[in-house]
C-alpha beads as a LAMMPS data file, in Angstrom:
LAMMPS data file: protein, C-alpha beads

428 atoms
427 bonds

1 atom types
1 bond types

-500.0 500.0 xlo xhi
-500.0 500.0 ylo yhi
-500.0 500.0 zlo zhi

Masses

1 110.0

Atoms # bond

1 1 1 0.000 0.000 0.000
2 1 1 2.825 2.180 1.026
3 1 1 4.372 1.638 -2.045
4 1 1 1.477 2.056 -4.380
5 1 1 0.915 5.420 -2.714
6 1 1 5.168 6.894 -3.032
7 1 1 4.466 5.790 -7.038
8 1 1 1.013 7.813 -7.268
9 1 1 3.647 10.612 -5.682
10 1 1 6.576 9.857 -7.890
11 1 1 3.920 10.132 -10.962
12 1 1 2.610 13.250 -9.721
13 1 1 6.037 15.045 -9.014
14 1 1 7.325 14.024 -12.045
15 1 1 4.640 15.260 -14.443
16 1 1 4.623 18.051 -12.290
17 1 1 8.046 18.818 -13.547
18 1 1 8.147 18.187 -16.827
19 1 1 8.547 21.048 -19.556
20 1 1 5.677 20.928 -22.435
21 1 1 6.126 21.921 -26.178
22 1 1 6.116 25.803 -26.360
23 1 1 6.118 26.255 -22.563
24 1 1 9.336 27.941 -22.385
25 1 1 9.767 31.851 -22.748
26 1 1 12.215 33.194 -24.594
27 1 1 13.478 35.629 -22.744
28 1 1 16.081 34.344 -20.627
29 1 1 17.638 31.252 -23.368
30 1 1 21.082 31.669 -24.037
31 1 1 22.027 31.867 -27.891
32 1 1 22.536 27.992 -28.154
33 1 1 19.259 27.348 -26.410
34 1 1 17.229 29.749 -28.272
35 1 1 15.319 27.862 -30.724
36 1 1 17.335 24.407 -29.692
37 1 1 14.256 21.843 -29.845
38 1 1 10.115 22.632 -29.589
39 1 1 10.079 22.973 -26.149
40 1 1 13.188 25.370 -26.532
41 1 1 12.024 28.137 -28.463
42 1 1 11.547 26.316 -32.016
43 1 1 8.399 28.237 -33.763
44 1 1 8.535 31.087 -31.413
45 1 1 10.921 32.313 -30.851
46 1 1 14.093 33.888 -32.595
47 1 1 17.777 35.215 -31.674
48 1 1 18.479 38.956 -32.266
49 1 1 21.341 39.848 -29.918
50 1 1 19.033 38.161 -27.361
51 1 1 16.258 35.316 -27.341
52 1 1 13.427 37.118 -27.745
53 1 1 9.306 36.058 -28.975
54 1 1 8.600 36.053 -32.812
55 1 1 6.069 38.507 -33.531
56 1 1 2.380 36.783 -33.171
57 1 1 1.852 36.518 -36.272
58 1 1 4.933 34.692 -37.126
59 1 1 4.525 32.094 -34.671
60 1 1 3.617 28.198 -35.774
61 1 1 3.569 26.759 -32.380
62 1 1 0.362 27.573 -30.961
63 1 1 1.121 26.317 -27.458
64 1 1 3.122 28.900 -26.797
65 1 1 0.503 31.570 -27.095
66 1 1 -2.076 29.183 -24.860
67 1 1 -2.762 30.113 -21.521
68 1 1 -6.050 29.470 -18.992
69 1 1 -8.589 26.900 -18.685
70 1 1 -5.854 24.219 -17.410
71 1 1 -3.965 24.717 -20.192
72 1 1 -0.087 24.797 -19.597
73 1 1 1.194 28.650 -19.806
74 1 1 2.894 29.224 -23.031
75 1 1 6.171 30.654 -23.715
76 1 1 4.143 34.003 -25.652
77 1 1 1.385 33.451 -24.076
78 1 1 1.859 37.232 -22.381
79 1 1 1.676 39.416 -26.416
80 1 1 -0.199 36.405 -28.087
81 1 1 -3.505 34.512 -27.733
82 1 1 -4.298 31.763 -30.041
83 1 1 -6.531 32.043 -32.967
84 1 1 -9.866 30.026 -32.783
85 1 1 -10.114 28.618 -35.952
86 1 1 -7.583 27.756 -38.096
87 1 1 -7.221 27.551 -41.947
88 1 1 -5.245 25.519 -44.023
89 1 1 -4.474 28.461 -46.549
90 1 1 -2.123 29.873 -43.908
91 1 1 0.239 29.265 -41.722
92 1 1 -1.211 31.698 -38.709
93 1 1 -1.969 30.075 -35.609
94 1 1 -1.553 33.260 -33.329
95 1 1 -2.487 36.853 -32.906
96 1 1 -1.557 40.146 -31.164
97 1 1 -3.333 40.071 -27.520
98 1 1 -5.007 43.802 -28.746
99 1 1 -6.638 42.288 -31.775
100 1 1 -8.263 39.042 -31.034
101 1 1 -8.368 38.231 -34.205
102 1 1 -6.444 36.854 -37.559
103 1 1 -4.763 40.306 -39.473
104 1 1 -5.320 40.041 -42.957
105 1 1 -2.205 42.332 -43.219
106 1 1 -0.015 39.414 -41.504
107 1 1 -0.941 36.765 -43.350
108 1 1 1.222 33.908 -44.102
109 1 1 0.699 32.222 -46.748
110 1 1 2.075 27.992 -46.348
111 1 1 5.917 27.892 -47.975
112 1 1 6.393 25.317 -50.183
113 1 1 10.007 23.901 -49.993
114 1 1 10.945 22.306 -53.716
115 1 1 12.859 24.236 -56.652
116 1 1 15.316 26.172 -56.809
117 1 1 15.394 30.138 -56.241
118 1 1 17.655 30.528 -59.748
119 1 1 16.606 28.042 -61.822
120 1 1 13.523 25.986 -63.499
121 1 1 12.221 22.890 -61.461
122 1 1 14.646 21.101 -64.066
123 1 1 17.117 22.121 -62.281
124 1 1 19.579 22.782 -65.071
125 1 1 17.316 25.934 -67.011
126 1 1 18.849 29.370 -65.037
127 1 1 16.094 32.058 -64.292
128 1 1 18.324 34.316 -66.377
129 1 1 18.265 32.403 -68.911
130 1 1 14.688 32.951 -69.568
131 1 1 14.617 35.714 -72.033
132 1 1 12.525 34.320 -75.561
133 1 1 8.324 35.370 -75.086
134 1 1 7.527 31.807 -75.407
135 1 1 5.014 29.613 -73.313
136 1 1 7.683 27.091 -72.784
137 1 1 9.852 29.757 -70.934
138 1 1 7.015 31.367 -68.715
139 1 1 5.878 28.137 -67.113
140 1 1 9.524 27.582 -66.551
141 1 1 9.828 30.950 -65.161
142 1 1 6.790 29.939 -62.825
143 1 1 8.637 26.415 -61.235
144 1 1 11.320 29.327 -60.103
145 1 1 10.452 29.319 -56.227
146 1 1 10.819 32.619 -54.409
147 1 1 9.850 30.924 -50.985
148 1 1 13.281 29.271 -51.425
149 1 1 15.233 32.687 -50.463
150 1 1 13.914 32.568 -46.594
151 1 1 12.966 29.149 -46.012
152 1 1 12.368 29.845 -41.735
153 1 1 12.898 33.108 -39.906
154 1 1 15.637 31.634 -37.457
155 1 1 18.202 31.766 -40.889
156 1 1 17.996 34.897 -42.887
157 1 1 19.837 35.784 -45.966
158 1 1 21.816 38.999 -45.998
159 1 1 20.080 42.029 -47.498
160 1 1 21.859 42.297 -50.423
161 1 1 21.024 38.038 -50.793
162 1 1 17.350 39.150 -50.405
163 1 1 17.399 41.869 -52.327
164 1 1 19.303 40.323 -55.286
165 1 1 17.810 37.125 -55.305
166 1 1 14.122 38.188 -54.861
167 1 1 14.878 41.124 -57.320
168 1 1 16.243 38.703 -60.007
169 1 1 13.130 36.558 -60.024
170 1 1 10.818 40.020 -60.115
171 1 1 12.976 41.769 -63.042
172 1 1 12.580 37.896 -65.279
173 1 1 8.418 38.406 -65.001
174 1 1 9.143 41.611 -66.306
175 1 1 11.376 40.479 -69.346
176 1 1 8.633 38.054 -70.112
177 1 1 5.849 40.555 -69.658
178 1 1 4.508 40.327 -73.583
179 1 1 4.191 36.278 -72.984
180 1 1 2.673 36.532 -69.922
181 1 1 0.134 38.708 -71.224
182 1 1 -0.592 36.951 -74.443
183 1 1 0.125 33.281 -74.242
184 1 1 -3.305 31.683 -74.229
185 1 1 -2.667 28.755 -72.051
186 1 1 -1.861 30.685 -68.783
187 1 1 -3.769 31.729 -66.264
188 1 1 -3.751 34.843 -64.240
189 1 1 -3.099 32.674 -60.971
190 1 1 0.712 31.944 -61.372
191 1 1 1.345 35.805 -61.490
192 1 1 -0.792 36.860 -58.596
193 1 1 0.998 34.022 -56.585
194 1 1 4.271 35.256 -57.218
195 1 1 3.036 38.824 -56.288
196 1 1 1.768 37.999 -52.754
197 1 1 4.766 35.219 -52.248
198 1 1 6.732 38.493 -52.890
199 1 1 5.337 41.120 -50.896
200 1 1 5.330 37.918 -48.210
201 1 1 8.835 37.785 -48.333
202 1 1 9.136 41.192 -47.859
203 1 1 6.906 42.321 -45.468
204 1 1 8.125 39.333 -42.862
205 1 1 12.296 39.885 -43.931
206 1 1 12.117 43.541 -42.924
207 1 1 9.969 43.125 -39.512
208 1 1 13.524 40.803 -38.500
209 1 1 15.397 43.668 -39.505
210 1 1 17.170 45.958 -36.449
211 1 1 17.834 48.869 -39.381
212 1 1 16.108 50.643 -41.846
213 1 1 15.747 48.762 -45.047
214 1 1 13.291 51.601 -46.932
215 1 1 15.363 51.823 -49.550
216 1 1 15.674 48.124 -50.497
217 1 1 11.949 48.060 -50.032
218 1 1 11.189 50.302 -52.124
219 1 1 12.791 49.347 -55.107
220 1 1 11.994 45.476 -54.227
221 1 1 8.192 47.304 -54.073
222 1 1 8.289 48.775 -57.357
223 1 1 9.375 45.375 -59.157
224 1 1 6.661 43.477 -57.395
225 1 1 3.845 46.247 -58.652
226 1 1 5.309 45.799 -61.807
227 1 1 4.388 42.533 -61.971
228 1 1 1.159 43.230 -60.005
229 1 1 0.194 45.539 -63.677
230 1 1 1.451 42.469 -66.066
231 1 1 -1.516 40.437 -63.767
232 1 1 -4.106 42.860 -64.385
233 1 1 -3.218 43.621 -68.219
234 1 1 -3.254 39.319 -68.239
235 1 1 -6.615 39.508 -66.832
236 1 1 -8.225 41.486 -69.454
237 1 1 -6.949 39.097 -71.986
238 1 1 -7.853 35.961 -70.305
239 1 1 -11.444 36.660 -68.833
240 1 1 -12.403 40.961 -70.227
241 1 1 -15.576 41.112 -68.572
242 1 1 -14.909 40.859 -65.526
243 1 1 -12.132 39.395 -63.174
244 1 1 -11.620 39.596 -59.455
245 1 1 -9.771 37.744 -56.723
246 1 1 -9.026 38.176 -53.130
247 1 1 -5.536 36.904 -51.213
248 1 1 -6.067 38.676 -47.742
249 1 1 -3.177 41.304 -47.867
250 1 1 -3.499 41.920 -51.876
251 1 1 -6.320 41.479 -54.579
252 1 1 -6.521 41.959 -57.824
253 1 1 -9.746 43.424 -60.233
254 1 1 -10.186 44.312 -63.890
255 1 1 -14.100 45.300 -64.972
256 1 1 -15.095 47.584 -68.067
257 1 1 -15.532 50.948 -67.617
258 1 1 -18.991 50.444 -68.963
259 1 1 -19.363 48.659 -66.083
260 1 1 -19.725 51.790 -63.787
261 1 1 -18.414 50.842 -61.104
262 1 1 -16.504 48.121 -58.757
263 1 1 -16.493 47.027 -54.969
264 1 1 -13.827 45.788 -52.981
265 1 1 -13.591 43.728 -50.282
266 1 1 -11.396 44.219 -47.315
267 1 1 -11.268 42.327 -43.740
268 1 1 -14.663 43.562 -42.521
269 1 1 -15.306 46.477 -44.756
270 1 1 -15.435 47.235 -48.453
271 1 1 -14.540 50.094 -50.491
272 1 1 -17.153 51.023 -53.910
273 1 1 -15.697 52.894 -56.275
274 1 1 -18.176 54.632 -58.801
275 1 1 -17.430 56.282 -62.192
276 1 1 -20.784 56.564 -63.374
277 1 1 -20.792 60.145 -63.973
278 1 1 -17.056 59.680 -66.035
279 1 1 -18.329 60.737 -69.776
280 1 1 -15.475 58.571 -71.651
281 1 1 -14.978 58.404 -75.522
282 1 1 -13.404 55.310 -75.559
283 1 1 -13.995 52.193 -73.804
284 1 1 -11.635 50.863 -71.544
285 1 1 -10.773 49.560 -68.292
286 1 1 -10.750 50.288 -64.820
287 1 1 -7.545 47.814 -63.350
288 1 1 -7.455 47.538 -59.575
289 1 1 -5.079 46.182 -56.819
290 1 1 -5.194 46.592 -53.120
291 1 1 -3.409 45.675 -49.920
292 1 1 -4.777 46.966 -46.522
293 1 1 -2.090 49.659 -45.425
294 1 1 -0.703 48.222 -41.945
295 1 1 1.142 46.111 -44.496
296 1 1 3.065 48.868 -44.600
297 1 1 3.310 49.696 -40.786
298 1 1 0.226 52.461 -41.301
299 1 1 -2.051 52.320 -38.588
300 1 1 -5.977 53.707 -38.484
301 1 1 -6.732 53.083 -41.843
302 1 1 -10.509 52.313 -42.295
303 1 1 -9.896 50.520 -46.225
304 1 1 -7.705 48.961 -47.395
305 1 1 -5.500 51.246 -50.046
306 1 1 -7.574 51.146 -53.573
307 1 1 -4.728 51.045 -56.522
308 1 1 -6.804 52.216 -59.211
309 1 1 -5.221 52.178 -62.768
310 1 1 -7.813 53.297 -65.608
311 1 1 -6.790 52.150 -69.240
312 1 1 -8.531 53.150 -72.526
313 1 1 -8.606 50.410 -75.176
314 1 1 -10.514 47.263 -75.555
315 1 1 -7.254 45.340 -75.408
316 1 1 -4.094 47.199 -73.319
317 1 1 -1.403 46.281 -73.545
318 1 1 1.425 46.918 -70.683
319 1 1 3.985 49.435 -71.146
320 1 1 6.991 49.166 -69.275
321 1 1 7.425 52.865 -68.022
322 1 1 4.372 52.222 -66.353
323 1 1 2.565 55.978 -67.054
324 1 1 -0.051 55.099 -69.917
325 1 1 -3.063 55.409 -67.699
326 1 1 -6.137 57.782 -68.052
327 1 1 -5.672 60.760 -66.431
328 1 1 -9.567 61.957 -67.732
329 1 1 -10.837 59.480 -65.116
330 1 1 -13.148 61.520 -63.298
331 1 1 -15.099 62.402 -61.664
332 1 1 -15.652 59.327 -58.945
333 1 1 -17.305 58.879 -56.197
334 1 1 -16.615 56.567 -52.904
335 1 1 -18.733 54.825 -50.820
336 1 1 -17.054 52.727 -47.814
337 1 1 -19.220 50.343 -45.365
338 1 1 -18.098 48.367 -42.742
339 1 1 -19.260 45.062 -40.764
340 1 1 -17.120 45.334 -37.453
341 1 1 -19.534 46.313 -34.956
342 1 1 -16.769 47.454 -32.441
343 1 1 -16.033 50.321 -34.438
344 1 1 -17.228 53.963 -34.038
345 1 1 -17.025 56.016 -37.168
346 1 1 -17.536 60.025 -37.169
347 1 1 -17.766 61.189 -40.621
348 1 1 -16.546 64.663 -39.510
349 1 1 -13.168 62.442 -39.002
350 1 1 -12.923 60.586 -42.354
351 1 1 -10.601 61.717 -44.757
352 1 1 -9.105 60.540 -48.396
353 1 1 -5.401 59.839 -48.616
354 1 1 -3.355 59.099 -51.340
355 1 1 -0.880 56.561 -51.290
356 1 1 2.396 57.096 -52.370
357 1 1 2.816 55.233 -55.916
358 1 1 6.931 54.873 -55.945
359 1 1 7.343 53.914 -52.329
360 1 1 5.624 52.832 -48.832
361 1 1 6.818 55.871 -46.836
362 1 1 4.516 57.238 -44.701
363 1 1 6.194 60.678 -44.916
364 1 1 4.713 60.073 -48.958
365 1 1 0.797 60.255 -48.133
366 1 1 -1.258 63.276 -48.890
367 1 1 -5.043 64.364 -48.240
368 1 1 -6.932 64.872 -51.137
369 1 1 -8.022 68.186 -50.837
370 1 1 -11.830 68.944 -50.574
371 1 1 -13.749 65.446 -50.262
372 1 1 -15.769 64.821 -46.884
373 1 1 -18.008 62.415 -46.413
374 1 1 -21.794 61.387 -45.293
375 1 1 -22.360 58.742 -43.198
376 1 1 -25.844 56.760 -42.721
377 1 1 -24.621 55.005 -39.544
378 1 1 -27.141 52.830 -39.402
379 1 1 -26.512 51.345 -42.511
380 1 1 -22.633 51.153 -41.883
381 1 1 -21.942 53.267 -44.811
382 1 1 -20.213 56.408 -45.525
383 1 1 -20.198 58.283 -48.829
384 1 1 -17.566 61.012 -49.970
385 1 1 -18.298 63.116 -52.474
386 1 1 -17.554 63.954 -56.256
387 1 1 -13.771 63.532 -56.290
388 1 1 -12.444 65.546 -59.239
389 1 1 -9.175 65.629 -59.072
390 1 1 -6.906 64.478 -62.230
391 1 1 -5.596 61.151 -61.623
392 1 1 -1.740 60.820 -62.698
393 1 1 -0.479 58.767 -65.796
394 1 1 0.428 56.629 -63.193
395 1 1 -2.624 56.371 -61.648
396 1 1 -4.292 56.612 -57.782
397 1 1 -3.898 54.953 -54.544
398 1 1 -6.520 56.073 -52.287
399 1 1 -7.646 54.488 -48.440
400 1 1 -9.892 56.967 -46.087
401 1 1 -8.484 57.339 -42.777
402 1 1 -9.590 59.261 -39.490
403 1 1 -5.512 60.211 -39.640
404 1 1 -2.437 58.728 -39.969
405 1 1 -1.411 58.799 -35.742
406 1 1 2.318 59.340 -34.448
407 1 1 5.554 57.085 -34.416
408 1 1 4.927 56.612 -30.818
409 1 1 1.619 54.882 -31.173
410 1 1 3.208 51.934 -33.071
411 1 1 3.987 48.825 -32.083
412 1 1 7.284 46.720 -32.814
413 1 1 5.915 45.195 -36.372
414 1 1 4.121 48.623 -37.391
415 1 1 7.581 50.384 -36.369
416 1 1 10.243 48.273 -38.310
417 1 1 7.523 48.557 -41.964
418 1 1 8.107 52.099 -41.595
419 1 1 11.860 52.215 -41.517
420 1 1 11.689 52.999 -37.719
421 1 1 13.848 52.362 -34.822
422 1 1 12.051 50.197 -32.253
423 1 1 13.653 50.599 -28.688
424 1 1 13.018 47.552 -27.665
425 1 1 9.827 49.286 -25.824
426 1 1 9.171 52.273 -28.257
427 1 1 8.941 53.222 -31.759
428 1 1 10.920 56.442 -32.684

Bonds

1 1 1 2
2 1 2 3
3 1 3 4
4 1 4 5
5 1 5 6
6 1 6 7
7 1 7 8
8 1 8 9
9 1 9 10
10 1 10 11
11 1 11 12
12 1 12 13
13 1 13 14
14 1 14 15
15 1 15 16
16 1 16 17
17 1 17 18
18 1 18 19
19 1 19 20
20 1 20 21
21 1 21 22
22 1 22 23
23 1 23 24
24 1 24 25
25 1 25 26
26 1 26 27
27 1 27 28
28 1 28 29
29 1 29 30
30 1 30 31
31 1 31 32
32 1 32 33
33 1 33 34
34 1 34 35
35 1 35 36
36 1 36 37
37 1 37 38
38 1 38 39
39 1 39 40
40 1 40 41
41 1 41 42
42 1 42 43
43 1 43 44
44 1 44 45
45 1 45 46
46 1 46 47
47 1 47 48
48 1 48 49
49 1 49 50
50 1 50 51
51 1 51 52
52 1 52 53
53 1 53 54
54 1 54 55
55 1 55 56
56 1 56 57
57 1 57 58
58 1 58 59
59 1 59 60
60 1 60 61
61 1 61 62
62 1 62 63
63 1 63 64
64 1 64 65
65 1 65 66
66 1 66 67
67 1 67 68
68 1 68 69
69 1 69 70
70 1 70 71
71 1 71 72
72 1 72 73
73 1 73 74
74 1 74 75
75 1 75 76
76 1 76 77
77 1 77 78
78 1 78 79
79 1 79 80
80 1 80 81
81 1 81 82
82 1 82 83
83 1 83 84
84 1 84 85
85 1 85 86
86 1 86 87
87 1 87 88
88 1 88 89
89 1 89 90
90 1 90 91
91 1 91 92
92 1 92 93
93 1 93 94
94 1 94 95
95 1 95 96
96 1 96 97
97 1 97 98
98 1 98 99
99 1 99 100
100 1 100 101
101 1 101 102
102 1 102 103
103 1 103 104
104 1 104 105
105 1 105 106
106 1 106 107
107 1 107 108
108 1 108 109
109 1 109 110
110 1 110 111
111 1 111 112
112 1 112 113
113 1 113 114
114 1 114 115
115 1 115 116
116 1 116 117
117 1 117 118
118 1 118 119
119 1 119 120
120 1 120 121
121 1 121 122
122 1 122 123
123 1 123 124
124 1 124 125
125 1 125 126
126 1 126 127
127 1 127 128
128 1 128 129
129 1 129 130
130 1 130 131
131 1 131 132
132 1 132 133
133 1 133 134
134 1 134 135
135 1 135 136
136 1 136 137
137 1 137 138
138 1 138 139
139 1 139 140
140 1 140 141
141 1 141 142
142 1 142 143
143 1 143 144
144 1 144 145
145 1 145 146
146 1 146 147
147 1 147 148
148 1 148 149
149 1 149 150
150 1 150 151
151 1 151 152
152 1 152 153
153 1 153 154
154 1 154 155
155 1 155 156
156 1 156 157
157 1 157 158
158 1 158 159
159 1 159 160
160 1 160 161
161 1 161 162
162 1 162 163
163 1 163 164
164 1 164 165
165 1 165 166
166 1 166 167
167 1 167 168
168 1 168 169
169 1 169 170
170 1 170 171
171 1 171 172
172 1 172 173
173 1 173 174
174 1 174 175
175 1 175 176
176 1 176 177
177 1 177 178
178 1 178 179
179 1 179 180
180 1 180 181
181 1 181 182
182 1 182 183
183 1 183 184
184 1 184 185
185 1 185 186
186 1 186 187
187 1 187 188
188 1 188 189
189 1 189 190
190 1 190 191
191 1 191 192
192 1 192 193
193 1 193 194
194 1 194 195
195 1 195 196
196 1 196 197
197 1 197 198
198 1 198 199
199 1 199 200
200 1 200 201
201 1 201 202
202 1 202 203
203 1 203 204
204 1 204 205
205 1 205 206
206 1 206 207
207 1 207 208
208 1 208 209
209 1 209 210
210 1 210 211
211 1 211 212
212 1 212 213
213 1 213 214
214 1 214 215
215 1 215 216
216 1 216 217
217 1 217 218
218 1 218 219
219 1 219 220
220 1 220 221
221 1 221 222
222 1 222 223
223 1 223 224
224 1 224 225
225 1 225 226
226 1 226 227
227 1 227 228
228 1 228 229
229 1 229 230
230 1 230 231
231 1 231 232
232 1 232 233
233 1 233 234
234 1 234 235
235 1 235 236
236 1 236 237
237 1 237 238
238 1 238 239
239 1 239 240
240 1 240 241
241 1 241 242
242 1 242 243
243 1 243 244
244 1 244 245
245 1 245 246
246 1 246 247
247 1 247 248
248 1 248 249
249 1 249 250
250 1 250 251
251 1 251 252
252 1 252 253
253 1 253 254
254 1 254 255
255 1 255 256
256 1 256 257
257 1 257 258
258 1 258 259
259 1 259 260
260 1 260 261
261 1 261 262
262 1 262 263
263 1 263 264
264 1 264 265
265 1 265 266
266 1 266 267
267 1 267 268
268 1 268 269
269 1 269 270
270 1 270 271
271 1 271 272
272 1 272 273
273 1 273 274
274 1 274 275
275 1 275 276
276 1 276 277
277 1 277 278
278 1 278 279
279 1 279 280
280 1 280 281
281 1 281 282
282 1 282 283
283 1 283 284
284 1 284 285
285 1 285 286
286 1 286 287
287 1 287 288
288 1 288 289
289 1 289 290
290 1 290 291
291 1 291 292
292 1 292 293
293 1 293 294
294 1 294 295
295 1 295 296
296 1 296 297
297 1 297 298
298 1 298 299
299 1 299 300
300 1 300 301
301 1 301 302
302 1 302 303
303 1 303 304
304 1 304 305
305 1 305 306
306 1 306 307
307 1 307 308
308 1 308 309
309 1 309 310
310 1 310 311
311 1 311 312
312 1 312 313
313 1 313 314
314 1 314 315
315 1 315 316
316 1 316 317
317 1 317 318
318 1 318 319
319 1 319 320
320 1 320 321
321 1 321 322
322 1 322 323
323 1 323 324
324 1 324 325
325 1 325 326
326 1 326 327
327 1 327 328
328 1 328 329
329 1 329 330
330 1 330 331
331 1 331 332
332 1 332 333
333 1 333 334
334 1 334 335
335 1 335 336
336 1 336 337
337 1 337 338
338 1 338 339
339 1 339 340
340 1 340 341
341 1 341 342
342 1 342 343
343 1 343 344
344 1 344 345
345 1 345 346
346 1 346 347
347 1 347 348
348 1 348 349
349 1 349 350
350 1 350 351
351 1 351 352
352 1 352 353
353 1 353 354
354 1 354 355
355 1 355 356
356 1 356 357
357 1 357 358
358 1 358 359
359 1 359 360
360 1 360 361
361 1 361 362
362 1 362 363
363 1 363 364
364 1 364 365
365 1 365 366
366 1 366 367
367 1 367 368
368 1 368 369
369 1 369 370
370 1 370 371
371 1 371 372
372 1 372 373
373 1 373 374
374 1 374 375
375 1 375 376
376 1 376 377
377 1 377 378
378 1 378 379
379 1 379 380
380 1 380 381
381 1 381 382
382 1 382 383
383 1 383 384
384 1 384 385
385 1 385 386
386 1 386 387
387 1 387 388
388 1 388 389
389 1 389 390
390 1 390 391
391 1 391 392
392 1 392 393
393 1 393 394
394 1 394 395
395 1 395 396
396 1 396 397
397 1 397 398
398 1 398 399
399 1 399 400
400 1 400 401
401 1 401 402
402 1 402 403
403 1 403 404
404 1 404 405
405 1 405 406
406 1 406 407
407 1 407 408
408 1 408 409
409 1 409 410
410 1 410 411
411 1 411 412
412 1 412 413
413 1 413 414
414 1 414 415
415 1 415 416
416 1 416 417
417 1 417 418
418 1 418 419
419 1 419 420
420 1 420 421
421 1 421 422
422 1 422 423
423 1 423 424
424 1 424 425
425 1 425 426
426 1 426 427
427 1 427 428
């Protein structure tokens, strides 16, 4: 009996003791510790000059962001709470403690792990070498696989690695831009995937960055909305009537202009944008891509920003210096309704910004001057109106806003997008 009752102890103790998967924090484990096995950091942590917790959205343990309800304590558990459901179109299994709530901005799409990041699946075909506008050569071009260049966040490549490699793969699209356009046996899909694999890439390499890295971005940025155009000027080839698709943190949208107008869906909100009252000679095309803006480390945005790039002719063609669009676009009209009932909207507040089009600096966005807008709250809807302002040969990026806050109000991910120093604490 004695002995039955010192094993039921023994048990006890010992279980008592033992270390789960995810349980440890990171704070505290020395360099070789930090990310040494699962229960040692792996999938949540990450060394930069100290162990420290991946940001929530990063995370693919979800023990460690666990907590209550008998549940062991996880290691992240104190800036994280698991998500409820899952998906299996992303990796996400965590979120920020202040949202609740999967970010369509943070967004990880699931790696795949075969290819090669410079050549065809072959294996022996370079991505350079991909230069004739053949069909043979795009579908090549799309085995190349950019996911290869940062396989895990606990091993990053060097900036000028990212920047060359990912930038090599970006530029070929562009060589190839007349066959991706006009080769009849490809569809659209292979080029948005390599736009949100890129801006993937991106967004997550520069959040593990300790310095500024707006200038890489940037130019990185202008290669991937390069190919983002080549998508949309696919699009009206391969289905002209209409087109649309939605990839959380970027979607693409061609429609007629005789259409009138298009809407736009965002993570519990959608944007309308209306050119009914545009008196065109020519047909043509309204082109659309957007990306909500905390992509970018800009906080308080209501929409997501609307990249709108009108086109006259019934079948555009894409021009490489990128400035062919209508500038007699006008005038438009915006009407933005929402589904989160937590939020409080005064339309005295709302405002129209412009996005910059050749970076992501905040220091780039401007109000356009003159458009308020009318809210039926009620109805969850807000109307600005007639916007008459000549869009650029380059076109518009507009999101409403109540305004764009201060450095200080950012967290750490928000902080490093912008080309910000984070404290540790701060963002400055």
């Amino acid at each position: 009996m004695i002995l039955s009752i010192l094993l039921i102890v023994n048990l006890i103790t010992s279980s008592a003791a033992q270390t789960y998967v995810g349980e440890t924090p990171c704070t505290g484990l020395s360099s070789g510790s930090c990310t040494a096995s699962a229960i040692s950091g792996i999938g949540y942590c990450y060394w930069e000059s100290t162990c420290q917790t991946l940001p929530c959205y990063m995370i693919d343990e979800v023990a460690a962001c666990r907590a209550g309800s008998g549940l062991i304590t996880g290691g992240a558990s104190t800036l994280c709470d698991s998500l409820e459901t899952f998906s299996l179109q992303y990796d996400n299994v965590c979120c920020e403690k202040t949202e609740g709530k999967l970010n369509y901005a943070f967004v990880r799409f699931v790696k795949t792990t075969d290819g090669y990041v410079d050549k065809a699946s072959d294996g022996t075909t370079t991505l350079t070498s991909l230069t004739s506008q053949t069909s043979a050569n795009i579908f090549q071009l799309y085995t190349v696989n950019p996911w290869k260049i940062m396989p895990s966040f606990t091993t990053l490549p060097t900036v000028a690695n990212f920047q060359s490699q990912l930038g090599a793969i970006l530029n070929q699209y562009k060589t190839l831009a007349t066959a991706l356009q006009d080769q009849p046996d490809s569809h659209p899909f292979y080029l948005e995937r390599t736009v949100y694999q890129s801006l993937q890439l991106l967004r997550d390499f520069i959040v593990l960055q300790t310095t500024s890295q707006n200038t890489m971005r940037d130019n990185i940025l202008q290669q991937i909305w390069s190919v983002a155009l080549i998508a949309l000027f696919r699009m009206t080839k391969f289905q002209p009537n209409y087109y649309q698709t939605n990839y959380y943190f970027i979607n693409f949208a061609i429609i007629p202009y005789s259409r009138n107008s298009i809407i736009i869906n965002g993570q519990q909100h959608s944007t309308k944008i209306d050119w009914s009252s545009y008196a065109y000679s020519s047909n043509g095309y309204l082109m659309v891509y957007s990306f909500p803006p905390e992509m970018f480390g800009i906080k308080n945005a209501y929409s997501d920003v609307i990249c709108l790039r009108p086109i006259i002719g019934s079948s555009p063609v894409y021009n490489a210096a990128e400035n062919t669009f209508d500038t007699g676009f006008k005038p438009l009209t915006i009407t933005w309704s929402w589904t989160d009932t937590s939020l409080t909207v005064v339309a005295a507040n709302l405002k129209l910004y412009k996005f910059p089009i050749n970076n992501a600096l905040e220091s780039g966005i401007t109000q356009e001057a003159g458009v308020t807008f009318t809210c039926n709250l009620g109805g969850k809807y807000c109307v600005s109106t007639t916007i008459t302002a000549t869009p650029a040969n380059t076109g518009v990026n507009y999101f409403i806003s109540a305004g764009l806050g201060v450095a200080a109000d950012k967290n750490k991910v928000q902080c490093r997008l912008q080309g910000r120093t984070w404290s540790g604490s701060s963002c400055s």
